[in-house]
C-alpha positions as CSV (number, residue, x, y, z in Angstrom):
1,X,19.1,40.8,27.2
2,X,20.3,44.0,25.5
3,X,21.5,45.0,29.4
4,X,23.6,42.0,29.6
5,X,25.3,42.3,25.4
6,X,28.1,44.6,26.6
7,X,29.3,42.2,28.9
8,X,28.9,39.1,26.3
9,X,32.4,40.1,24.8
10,X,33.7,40.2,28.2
11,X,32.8,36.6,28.8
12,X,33.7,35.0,25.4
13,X,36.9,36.0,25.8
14,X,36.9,34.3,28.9
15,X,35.5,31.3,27.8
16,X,37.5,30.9,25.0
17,X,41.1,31.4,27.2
18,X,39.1,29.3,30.0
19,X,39.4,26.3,27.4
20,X,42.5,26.8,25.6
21,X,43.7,26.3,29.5
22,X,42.4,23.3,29.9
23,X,43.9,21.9,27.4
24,X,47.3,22.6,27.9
25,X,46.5,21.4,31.6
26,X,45.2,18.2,30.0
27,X,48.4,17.8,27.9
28,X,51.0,18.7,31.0
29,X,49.3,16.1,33.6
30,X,48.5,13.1,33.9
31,X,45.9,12.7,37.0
32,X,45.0,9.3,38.0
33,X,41.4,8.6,38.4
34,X,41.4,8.5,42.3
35,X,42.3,11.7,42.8
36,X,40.6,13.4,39.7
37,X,37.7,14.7,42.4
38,X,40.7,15.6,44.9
39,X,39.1,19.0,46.6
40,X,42.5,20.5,46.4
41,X,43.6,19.2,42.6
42,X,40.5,21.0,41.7
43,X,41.0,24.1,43.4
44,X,44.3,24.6,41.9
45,X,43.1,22.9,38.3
46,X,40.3,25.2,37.9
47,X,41.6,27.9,39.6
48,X,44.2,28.3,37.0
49,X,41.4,28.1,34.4
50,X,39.5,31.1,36.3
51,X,42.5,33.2,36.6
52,X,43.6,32.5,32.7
53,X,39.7,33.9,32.0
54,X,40.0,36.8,34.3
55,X,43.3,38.0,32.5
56,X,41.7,37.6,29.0
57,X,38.9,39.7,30.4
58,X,41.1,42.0,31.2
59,X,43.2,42.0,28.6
60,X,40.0,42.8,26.0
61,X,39.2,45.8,28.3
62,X,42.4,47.0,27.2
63,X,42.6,46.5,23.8
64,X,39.0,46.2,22.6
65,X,39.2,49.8,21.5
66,X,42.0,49.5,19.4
67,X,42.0,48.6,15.6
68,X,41.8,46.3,14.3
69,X,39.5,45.1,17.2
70,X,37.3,48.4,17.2
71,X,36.0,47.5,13.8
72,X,35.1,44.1,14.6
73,X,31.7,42.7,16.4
74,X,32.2,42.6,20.0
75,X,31.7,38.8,19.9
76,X,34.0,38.8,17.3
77,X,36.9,40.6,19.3
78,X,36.4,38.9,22.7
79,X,36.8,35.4,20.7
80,X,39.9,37.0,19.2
81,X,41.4,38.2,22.6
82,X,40.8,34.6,24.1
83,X,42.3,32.9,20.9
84,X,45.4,35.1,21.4
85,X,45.6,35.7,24.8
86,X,48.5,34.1,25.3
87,X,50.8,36.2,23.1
88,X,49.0,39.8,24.2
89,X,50.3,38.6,27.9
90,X,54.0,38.9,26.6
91,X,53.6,42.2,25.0
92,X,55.9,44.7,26.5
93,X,53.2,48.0,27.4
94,X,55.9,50.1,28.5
95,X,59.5,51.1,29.5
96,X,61.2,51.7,32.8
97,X,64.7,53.5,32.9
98,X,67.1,51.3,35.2
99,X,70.8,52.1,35.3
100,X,70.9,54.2,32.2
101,X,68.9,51.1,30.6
102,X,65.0,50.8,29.2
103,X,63.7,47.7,30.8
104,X,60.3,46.7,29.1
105,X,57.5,46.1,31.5
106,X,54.6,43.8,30.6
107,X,52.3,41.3,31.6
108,X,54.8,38.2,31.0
109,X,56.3,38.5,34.8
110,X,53.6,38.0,36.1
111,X,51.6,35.2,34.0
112,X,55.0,33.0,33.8
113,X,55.0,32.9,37.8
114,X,51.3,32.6,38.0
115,X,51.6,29.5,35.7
116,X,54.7,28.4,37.8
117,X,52.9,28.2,41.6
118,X,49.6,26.7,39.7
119,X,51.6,24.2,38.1
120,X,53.7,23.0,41.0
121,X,50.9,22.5,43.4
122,X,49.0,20.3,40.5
123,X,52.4,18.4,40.2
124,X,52.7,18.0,43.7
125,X,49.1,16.1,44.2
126,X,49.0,14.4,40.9
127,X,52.6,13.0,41.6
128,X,51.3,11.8,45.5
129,X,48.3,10.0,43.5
130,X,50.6,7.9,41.5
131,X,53.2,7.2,43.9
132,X,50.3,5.8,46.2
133,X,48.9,3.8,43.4
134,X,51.8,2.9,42.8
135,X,52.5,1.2,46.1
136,X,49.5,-0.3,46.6
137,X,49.8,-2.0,43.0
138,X,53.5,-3.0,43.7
139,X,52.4,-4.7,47.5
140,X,49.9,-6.6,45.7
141,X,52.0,-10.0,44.9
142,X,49.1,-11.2,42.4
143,X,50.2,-8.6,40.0
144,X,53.1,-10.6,38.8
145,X,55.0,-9.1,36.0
146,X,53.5,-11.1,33.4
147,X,50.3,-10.0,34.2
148,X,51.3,-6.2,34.4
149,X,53.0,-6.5,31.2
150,X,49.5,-8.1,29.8
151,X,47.8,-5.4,31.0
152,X,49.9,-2.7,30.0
153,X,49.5,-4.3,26.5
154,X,46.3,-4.3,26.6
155,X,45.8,-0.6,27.5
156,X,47.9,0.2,24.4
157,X,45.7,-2.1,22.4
158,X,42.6,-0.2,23.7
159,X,44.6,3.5,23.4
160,X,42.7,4.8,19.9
161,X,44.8,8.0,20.4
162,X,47.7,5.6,19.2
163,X,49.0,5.4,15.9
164,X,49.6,1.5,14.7
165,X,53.2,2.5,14.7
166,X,53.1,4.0,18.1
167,X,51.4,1.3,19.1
168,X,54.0,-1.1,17.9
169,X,56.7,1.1,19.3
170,X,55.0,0.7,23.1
171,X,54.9,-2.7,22.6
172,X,58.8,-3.3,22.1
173,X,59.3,-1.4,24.6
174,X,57.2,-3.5,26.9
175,X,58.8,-6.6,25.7
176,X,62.4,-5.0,26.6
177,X,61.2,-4.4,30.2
178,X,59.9,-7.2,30.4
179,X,63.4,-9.4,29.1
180,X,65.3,-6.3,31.5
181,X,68.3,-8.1,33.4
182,X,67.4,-5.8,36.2
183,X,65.8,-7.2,39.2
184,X,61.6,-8.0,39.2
185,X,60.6,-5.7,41.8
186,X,62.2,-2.2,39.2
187,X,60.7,-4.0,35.8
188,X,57.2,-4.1,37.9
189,X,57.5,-0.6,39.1
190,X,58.5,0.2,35.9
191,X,55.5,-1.3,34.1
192,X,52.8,0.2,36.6
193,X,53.8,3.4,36.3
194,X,53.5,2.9,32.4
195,X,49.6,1.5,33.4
196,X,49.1,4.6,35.9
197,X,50.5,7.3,33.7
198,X,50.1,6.6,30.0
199,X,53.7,7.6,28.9
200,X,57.3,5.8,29.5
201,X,58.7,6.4,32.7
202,X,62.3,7.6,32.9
203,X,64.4,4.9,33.4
């Protein structure tokens, strides 16, 4: 055990960023259940997450020897490099001279395009998922629009994430769609991608 303490820090830090990346992933996407297992959503999904632990890691190597982190318990300092991960990556280590110019040279580059590529290829199969879903739900003729506005209803009724007023607000909505002088077929697309997506499409 006291073999594997140095590299403890090392790992919290790691664990820590690994989840504060999951969340944000959690609040960018909205996956549908078919593809959730998708081999290539996950690669990318937690891919992201293993990258975002390897740079904390890296990041504590750097700075674990600096105050106010050398006074700190290990532990201690690797849970504060993964808290604040985020804003070490966009600190400027040094200066390059370019046209007469200092340019500052960090992290940021790098992480922001990172980010980018991950995020894309997640948009890219998450968006597939729903537009499939979404075609198979639209061909299916017993899904009238009274019963997809019943059913979106109900999934705001069941939503406990939902604030009454929120709930009330989704609700009008619904009822706008539904009363729409625009053809069936849009104010059925309309309400399923509501159903497959939890959020208001752009209309």
């Amino acid at each position: 055990m006291e073999d594997f303490y140095p590299v403890l820090p090392y790992l919290t830090a790691a664990s820590v960023a690994g989840i504060l990346t999951l969340f944000d992933l959690d609040r960018h996407f909205s996956v549908p259940r078919s593809v959730r297992r998708d081999p290539g959503l996950n690669l990318w999904w937690w891919g992201f997450v293993f990258v975002n632990g390897i740079l904390a890691t890296l990041l504590y190597g750097l700075f674990a020897k600096q105050p106010p982190l050398d006074a700190l318990n290990p532990l201690i300092g690797g849970f504060v490099i993964g808290l604040a991960y985020l804003a070490l990556v966009r600190i400027k280590f040094t200066t390059l001279s370019k046209n007469g110019q200092d340019v500052p040279v960090g992290l940021e580059p790098l992480y922001e395009g990172a980010k980018s590529y991950f995020y894309k290829r997640i948009n890219q199969i998450a968006r597939a998922a729903i537009n499939k879903e979404s075609d198979v739900m639209s061909m299916d003729k017993t899904m009238t629009l009274e019963k997809l506005q019943g059913v979106a209803e109900n999934n705001i009724r069941n939503n406990k994430l939902l604030s009454k007023t929120e709930q009330e607000e989704l609700r009008d909505w619904i009822i706008s769609v539904a009363k729409d002088k625009g053809s069936e077929d849009r104010k059925r697309l309309i309400l399923i991608s509501f159903i497959l997506t939890d959020s208001r499409p752009w209309i």
